[in-house]
N, C-alpha and C positions, 0 to 999 in steps of 0.2 A: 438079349444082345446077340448070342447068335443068330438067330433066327431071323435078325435087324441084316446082318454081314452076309449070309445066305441068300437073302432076298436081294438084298444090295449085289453081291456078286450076277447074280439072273438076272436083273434088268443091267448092270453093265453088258452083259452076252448079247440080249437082244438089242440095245444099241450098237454095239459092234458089230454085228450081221445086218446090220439097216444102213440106207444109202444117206439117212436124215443127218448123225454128225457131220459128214464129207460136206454137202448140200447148207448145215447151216456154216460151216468151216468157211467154205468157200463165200458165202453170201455176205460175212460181216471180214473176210479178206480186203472187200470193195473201198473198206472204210477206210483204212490206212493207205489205199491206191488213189482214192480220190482226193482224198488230202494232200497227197505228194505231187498229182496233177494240178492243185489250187496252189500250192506253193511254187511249182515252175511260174503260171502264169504269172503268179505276184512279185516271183522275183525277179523276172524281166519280162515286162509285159509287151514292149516292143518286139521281141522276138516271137514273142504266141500272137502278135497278129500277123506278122511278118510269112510264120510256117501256117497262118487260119484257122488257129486254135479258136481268136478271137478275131472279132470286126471290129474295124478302126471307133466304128461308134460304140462297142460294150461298154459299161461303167461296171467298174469293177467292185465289189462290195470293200469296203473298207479295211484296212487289215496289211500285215508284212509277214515279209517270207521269214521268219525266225523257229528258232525251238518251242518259245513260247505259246505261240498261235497253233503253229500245228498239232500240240500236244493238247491244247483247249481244244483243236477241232475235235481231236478223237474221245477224250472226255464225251463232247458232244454227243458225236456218234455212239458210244456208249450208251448213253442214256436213253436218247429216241431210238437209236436202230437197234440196243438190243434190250429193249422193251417190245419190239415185235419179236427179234428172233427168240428171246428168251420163253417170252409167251407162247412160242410155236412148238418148241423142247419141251414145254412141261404140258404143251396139249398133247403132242405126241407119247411123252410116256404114259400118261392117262389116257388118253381118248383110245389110243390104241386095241385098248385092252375091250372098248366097246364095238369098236367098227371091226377090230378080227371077229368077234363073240369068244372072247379068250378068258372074259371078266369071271365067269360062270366057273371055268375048270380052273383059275387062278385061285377063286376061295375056296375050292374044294381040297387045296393044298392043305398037307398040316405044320400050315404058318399063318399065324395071326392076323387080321385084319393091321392093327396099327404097324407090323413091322410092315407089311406091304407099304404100306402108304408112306413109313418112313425112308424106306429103301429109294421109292422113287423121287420123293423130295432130296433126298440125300444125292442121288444121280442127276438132277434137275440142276444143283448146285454145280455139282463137279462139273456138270460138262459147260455149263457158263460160265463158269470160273476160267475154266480152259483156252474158252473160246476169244475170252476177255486178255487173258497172258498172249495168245497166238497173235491179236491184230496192235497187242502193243510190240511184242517182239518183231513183226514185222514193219510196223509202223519207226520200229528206231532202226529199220535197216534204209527203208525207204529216204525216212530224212535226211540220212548218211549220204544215200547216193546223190540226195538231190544239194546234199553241202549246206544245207540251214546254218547259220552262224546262233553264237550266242546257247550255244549246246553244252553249260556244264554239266558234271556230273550230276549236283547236288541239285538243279534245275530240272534234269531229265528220270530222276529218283521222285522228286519233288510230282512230276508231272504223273509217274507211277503211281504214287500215291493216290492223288485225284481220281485217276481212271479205275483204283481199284475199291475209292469208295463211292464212286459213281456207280461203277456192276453192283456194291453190296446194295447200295438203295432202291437200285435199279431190281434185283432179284428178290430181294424182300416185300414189294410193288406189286408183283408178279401173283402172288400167292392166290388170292382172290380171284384172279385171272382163272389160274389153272383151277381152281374148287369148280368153275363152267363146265370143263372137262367129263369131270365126273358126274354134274350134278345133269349134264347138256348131253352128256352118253356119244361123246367124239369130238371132233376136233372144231367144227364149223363152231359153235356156238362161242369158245374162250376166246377163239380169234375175232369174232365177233364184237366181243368186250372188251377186246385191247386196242382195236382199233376204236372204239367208241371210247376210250379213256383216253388214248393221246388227241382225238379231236376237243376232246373236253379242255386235256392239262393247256393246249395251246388257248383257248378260250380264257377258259381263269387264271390261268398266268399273263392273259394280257390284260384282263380285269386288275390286275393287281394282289388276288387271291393264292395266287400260286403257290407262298411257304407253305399252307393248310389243305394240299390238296394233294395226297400221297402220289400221284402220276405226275407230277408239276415239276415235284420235288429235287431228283435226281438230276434233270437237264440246270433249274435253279443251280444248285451244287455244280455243276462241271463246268456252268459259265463266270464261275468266281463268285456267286452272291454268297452276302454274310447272313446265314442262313441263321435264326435263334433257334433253342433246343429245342421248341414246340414242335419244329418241320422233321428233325429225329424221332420224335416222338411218336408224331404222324404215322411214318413209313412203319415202322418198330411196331405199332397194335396194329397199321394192316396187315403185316404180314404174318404175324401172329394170328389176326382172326383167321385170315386166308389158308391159314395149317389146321387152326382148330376146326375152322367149318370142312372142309376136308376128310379129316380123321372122325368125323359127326358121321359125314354121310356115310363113309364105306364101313362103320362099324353100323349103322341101323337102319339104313335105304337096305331096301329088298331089290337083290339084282337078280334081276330075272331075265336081261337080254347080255 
């Protein structure tokens, strides 16, 4: 267990000396800003063509300026936008360790294979945990300013909820992704596979497949579906495998770069 809190402390250092939290900080900030831009429009749309937000011809996607919608956007957002950013955090604290050639003098620590790998999963978590509190905390500033009606407390708790088990499904999803990392020796390759998972979940989720298809899953959940326990399940053994295939390779792959 120390040696679990050890390692955990070291790669918190090396993300704090890297420009990558700020960078994903800032990229999923967008989320709760463009929402708050979709709700001006919607809630007086005369006026955004009026200043040429929009042309007199845009049709507007369907939808009202309230608590409700806007907190299902970010749910949204959640789910699709940080499915890439999450995946990019967990490529980075993996892949890193290949493209510095830092993999080599990391094992020669005397600290265990498993705690490394748990340290970084354990950092993987926090810092999307994080990331996922920062664009609801700003997202309930922004709705503030923009005056959403229909904003109770137990609505806007209610809406935390969602977003916070939108990140759990959404970071559980993930696991598999980052095992690329390691298994792909940097970063190109996982992103490679996250992007080919969200082309897929929008495919089979328009199939009709989507509860069964652990990348479908999370956006399913944050749009209101009544998801059955099978779609939990789903997410629950990928991410599982996604850890265990993981803790496989760095305890018996030979790193030699």
């Amino acid at each position: 267990m120390n040696n679990v809190m050890q390692a955990t402390w070291v790669e918190l250092f090396k993300a704090r000396r890297s420009k990558v939290p700020l960078l994903t900080g800032l990229g999923f900030t967008l989320a709760p800003l463009a929402g708050g831009f979709f709700m001006i429009i919607l809630k007086d749309p005369e006026f955004a063509r009026r200043v040429g937000l929009i042309s007199a011809k845009a049709q507007l996607v369907a939808g009202v300026a309230d608590w409700p919608t806007y907190l299902e956007l970010l749910a949204q957002a959640t789910a699709i936008g940080g499915l890439i950013l999450f995946s990019l955090v967990g490529s980075w604290v993996f892949g890193r360790e290949y493209s510095d050639r830092t993999v080599k003098d990391l094992l020669a620590l005397p600290t265990s294979r498993p705690a490394i790998v748990a340290a970084k999963f354990t950092v993987i978590a926090t810092w999307s945990a994080v990331l996922v509190a920062i664009i609801y905390l700003i997202g309930l500033s922004v709705g503030a300013l923009v005056g959403l009606p229909q904003g109770s407390t137990q609505l806007i708790l209610q809406g935390g909820v969602t977003i916070a088990i939108t990140a759990g499904l959404t970071i559980a999803s993930i696991t598999p992704i980052i095992f690329f990392a390691s298994a792909g020796h940097g970063y190109l390759p996982p992103m490679g596979v996250a992007i080919l998972a969200i082309f897929l979940a929008q495919i089979i989720a328009v199939a009709g497949w989507g509860e069964y298809f652990p990348w479908s899953i999370p956006a399913l959940y944050s749009q209101g579906e009544n998801l059955a326990m099978i779609s939990y399940l789903v997410v629950i053994l990928t991410g599982v495998v996604g850890i265990w295939g993981t803790f496989i390779w760095w305890e018996l792959a030979d790193q030699t770069r």
